[in-house]
C-alpha positions as CSV (number, residue, x, y, z in Angstrom):
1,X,101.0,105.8,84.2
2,X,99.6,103.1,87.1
3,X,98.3,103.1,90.0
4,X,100.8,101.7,92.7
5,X,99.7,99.1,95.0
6,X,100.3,100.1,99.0
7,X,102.4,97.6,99.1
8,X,105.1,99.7,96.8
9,X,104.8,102.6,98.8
10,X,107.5,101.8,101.3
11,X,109.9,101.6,98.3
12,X,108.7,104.6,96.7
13,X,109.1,106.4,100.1
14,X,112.8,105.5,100.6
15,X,113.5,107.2,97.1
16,X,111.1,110.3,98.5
17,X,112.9,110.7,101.4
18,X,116.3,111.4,100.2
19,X,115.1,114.1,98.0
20,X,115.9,118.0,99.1
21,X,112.5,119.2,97.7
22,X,110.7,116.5,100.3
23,X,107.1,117.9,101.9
24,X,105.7,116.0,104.4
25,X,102.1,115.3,103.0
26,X,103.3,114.1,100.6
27,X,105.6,111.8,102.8
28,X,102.9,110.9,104.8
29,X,100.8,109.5,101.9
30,X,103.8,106.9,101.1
31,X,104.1,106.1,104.8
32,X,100.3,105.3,104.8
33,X,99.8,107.7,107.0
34,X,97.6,109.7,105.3
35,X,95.0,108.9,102.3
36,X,96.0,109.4,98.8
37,X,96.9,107.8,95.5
38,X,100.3,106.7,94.1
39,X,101.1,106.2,90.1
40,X,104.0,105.4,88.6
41,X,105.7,105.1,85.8
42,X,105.2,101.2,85.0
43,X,104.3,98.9,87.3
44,X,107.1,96.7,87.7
45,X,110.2,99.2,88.3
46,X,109.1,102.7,88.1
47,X,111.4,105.4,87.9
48,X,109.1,108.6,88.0
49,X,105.9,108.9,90.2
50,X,103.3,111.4,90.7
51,X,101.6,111.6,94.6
52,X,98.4,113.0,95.2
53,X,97.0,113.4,98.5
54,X,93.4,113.1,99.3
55,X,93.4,117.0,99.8
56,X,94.4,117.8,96.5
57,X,99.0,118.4,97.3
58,X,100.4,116.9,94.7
59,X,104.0,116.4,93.4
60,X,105.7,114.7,90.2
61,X,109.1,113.1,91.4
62,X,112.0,110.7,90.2
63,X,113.8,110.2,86.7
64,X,111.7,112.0,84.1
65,X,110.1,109.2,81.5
66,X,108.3,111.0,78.7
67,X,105.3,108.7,78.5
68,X,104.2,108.9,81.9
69,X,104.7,112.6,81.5
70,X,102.4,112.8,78.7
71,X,100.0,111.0,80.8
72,X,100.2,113.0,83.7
73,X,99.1,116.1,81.1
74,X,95.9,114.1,80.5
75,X,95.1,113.4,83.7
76,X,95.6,116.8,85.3
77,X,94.8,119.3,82.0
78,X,92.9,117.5,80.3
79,X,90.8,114.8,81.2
80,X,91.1,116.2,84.9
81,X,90.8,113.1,86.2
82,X,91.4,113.7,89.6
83,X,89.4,113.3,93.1
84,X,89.7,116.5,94.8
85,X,88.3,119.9,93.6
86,X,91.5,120.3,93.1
87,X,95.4,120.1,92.8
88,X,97.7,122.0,94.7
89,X,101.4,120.7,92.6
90,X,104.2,121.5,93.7
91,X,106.9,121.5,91.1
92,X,110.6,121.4,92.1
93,X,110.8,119.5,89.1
94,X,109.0,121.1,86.4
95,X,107.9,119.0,83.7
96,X,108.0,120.5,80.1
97,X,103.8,120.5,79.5
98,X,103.4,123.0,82.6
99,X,106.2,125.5,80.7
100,X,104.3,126.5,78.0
101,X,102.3,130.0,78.4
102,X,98.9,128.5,78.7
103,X,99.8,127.3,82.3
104,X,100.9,130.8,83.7
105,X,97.8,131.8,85.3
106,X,97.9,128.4,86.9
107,X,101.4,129.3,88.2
108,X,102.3,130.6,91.7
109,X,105.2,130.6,93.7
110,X,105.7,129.1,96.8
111,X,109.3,129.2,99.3
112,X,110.4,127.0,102.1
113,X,111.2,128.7,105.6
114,X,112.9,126.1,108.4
115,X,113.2,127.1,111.6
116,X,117.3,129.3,112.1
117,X,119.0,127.5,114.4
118,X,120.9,131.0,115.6
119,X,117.9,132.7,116.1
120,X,115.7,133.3,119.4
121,X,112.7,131.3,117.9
122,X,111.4,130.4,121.5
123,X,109.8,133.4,121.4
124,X,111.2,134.8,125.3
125,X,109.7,138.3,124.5
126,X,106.4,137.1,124.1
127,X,104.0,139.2,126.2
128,X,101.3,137.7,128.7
129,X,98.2,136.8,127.6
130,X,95.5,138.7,128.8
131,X,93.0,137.1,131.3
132,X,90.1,135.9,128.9
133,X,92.7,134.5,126.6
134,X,94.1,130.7,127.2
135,X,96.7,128.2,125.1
136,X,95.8,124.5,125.0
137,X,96.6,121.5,123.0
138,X,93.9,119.6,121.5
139,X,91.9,116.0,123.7
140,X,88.6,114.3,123.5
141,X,87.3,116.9,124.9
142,X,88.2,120.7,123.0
143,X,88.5,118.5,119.9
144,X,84.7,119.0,118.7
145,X,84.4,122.7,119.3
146,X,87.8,123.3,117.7
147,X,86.3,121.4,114.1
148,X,83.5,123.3,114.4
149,X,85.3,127.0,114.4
150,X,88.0,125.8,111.9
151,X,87.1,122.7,110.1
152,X,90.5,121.6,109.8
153,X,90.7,118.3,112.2
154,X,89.7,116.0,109.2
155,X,91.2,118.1,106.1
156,X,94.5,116.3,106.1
157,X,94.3,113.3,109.1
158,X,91.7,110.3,108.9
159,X,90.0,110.5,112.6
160,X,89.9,113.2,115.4
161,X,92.1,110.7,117.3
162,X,94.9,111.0,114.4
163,X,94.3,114.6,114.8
164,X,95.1,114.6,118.6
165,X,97.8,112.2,119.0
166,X,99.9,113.7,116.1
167,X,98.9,117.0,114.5
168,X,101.1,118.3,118.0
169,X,97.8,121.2,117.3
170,X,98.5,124.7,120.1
171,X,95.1,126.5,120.1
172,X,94.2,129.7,121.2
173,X,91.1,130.5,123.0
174,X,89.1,133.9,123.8
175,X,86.5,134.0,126.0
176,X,86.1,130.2,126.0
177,X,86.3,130.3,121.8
178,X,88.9,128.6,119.5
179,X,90.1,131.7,118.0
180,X,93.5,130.3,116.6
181,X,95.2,127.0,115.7
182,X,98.5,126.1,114.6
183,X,98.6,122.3,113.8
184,X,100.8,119.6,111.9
185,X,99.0,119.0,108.6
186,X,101.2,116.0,108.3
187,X,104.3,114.4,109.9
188,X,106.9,112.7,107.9
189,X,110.1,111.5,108.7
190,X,110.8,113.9,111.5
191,X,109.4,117.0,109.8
192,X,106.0,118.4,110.2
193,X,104.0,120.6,107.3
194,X,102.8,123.8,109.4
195,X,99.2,124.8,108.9
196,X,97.8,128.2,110.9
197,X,95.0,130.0,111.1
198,X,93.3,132.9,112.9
199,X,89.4,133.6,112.3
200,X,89.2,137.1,111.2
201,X,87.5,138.5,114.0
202,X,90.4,138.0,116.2
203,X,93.1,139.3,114.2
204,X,95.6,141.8,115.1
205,X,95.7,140.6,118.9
206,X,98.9,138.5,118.3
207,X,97.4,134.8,118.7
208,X,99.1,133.6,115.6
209,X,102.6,134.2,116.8
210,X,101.9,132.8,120.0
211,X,100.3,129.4,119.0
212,X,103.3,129.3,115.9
213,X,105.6,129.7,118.5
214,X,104.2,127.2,121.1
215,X,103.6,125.1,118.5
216,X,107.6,124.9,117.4
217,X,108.4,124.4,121.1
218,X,106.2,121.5,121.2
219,X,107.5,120.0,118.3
220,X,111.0,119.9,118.9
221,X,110.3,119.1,122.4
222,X,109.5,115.5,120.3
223,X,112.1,116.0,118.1
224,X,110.2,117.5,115.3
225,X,111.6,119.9,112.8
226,X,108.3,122.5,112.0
227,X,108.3,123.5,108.3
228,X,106.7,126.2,106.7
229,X,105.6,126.5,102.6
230,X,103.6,129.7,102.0
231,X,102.9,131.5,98.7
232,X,105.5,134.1,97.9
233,X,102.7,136.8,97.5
234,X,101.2,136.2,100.8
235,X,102.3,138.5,103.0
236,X,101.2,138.5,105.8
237,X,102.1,134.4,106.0
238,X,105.7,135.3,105.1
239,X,105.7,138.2,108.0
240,X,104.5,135.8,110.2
241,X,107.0,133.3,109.5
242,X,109.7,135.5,109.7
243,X,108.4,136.9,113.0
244,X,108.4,133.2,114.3
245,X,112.2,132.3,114.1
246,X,111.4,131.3,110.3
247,X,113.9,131.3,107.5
248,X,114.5,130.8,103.9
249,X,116.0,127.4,103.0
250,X,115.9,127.3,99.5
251,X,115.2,129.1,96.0
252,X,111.4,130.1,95.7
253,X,109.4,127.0,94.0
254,X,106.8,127.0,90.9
255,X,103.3,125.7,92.4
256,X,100.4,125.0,90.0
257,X,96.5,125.4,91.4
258,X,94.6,123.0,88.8
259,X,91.1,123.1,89.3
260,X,88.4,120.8,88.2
């Protein structure tokens, strides 16, 4: 197990990219888009690799190689070597060292909703907003308050300025207050990773459908395909989803939550 240099990542990407089980953070770590660490399998011509964004998503990929493997166990049960508090894996592959019983309360399941082409995702019978409630993007100058109320501009991109120009963020305002965001966690080859919240106090007043909604039109306005991963035991994430045009694109997936 080695750390890969950036200068391997475009390689490593071009592998990624054809893969079904692809998630754009971790795409956007190989395109350098994002910060995060890259190991392989050997230095010279690796055919497994595990990516770990800054933010703790993680995912093991490529042929399996038993040694690296091993290694990986180490690093993430054992030694825990890891940066962030810690790792959010997902595991379309499954390695054999997460099957064993001692892992199950680590284990989760997570499914893949895309956006059904044959359904009326725009959203046409979405009522008015009421007068003290407004839709924006994000700019230089919204861009402050909305970190403050949500703390999510710097979770996944590097600068506020990577946050504007391609998180394609719709937030929802009341009474001149960020009370909703839906916002590109990362973009990667033509797919974005959807991220939404609402603040508790203004639940129940239908913000999150609208700024999910808004937010697909804008990205497929640039040609972006909005994806959405939620935990199979969240429900009202899946409801929401569903609500928004969302559907099923694959088998639910084992995710692992390894903490420090």
């Amino acid at each position: 197990m080695v750390e890969l240099k950036k200068a391997a990542y475009p390689a490593v990407y071009l592998l990624y990219r054809t893969l079904e089980e692809f998630f754009p953070l971790i795409g956007a770590v190989l395109l350098d888009e994002q910060d995060g660490m890259v190991y392989g399998s050997n230095s010279d011509a690796p055919t497994q690799f595990y990516v770990e964004h800054k933010f703790g998503f993680a995912q093991i990929f490529g042929s399996p190689v038993p040694p690296f493997e091993a290694a990986l166990q180490e690093y993430l049960l054992v030694d825990k070597g890891f940066a962030p508090a810690k790792v959010r894996l997902y595991t379309p592959h499954l390695p054999e060292f997460l099957q064993s019983t001692q892992c199950d309360a680590l284990r989760s399941e997570r499914q893949r909703f895309i956006l059904d082409p044959a359904s009326d995702w725009a959203g046409n019978s979405l009522e008015p907003m009421v007068s003290d409630i407004k839709i924006t993007t994000v700019h230089q100058g919204n861009v402050a308050a909305i970190e403050s109320r949500f703390g999510v501009v710097g979770r996944f991109w590097r600068s506020p300025e990577d946050f504007i120009r391609k998180a394609l963020a719709v937030v929802a305002w009341v009474s001149e207050k960020p009370a909703a965001i839906c916002y590109a966690a990362a973009v990667a080859d033509g797919r974005a990773e959807i991220d939404v919240l609402t603040l508790p106090e203004y639940r129940h007043l239908g913000l999150g459908k609208r700024v999910v909604t808004l937010f697909n039109r804008h990205c497929l306005a640039q040609g972006v395909r909005p994806l959405w991963d939620c935990f199979t035991n969240n429900a009202g994430s899946m409801a929401l989803c569903e609500s928004t045009g969302f559907v099923p694109s694959q088998a639910a997936y084992p995710f692992f939550t390894l903490n420090k």
